[in-house]
KEKE-3310 file (N, C-alpha, C; in steps of 0.2 Angstrom, whole numbers, plus 5000, padded with zeros to 4 digits):
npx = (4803:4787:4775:4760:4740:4728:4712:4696:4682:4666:4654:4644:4627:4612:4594:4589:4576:4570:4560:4557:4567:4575:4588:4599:4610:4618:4617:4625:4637:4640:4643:4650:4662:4662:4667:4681:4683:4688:4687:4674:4661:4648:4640:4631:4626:4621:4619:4613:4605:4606:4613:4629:4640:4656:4673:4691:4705:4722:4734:4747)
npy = (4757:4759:4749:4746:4747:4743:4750:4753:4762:4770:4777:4779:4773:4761:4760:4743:4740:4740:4739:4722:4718:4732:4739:4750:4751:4740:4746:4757:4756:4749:4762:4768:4759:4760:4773:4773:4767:4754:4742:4745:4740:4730:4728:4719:4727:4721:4724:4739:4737:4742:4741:4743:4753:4750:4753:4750:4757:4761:4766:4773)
npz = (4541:4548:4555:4547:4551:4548:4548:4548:4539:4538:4528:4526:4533:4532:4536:4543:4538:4526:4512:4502:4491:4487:4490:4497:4501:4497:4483:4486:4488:4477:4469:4476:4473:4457:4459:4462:4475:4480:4489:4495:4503:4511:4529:4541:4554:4571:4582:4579:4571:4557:4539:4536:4524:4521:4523:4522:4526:4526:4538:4542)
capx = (4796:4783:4768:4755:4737:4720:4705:4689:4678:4659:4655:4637:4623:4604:4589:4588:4570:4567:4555:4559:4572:4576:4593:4601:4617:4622:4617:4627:4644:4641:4645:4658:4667:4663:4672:4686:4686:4688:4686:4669:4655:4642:4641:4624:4627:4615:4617:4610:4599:4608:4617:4634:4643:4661:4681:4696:4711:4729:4737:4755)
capy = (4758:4756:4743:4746:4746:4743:4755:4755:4768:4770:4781:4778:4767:4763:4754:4735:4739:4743:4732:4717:4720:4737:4737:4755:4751:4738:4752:4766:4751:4750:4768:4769:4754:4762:4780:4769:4765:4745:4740:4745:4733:4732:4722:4720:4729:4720:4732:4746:4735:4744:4739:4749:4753:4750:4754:4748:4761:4759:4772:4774)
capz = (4540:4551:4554:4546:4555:4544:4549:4546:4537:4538:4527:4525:4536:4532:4542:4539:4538:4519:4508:4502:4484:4488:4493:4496:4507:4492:4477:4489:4490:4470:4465:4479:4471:4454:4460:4462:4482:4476:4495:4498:4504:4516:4533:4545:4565:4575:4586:4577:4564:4550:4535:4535:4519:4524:4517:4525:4526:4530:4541:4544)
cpx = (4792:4776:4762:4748:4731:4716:4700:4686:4670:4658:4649:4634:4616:4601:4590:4581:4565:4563:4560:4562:4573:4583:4598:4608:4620:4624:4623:4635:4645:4645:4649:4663:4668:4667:4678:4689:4684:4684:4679:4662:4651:4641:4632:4630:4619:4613:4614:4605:4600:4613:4622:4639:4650:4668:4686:4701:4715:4731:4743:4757)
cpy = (4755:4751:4748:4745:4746:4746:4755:4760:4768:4777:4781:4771:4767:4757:4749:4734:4741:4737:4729:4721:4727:4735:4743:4755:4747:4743:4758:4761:4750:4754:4770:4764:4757:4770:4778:4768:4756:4740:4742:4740:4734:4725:4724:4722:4727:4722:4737:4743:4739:4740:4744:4746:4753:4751:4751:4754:4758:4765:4771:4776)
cpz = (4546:4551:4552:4551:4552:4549:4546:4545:4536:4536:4526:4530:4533:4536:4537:4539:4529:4513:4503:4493:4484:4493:4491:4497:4500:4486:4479:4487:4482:4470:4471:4474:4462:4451:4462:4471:4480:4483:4499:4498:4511:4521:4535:4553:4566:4577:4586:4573:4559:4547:4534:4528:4524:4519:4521:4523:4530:4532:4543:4551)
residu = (UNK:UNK:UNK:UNK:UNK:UNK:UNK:UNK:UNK:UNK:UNK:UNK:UNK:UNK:UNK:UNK:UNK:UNK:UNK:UNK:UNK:UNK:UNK:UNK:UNK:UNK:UNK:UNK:UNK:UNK:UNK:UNK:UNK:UNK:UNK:UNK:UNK:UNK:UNK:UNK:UNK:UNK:UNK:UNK:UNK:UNK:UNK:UNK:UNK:UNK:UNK:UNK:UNK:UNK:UNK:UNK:UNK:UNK:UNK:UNK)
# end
């Protein structure tokens, strides 16, 4: 067998600029997690001032 190599998936981004309790990137990483992708969750990129929804895959 070979090594294993975790990847990242961004399957969605939104502006870090949306009114205050409104939280679309967390709502989008729910109903990914509730379609059964378990590893979805949402980071900040400074860089771009967005909120990215995120997954981790394994590749062979």
């Amino acid at each position: 067998m070979t090594a294993t190599t975790p990847s990242r998936t961004v399957p969605e981004g939104f502006p870090a600029g949306n009114p205050r309790g409104f939280w679309p990137a967390e709502e989008y990483a729910a109903a990914r997690r509730a379609q059964g992708t378990p590893d979805a969750r949402v980071v900040m990129d400074l860089r771009t001032d967005q909120f990215l929804v995120i997954t981790d895959t394994t590749t062979y």
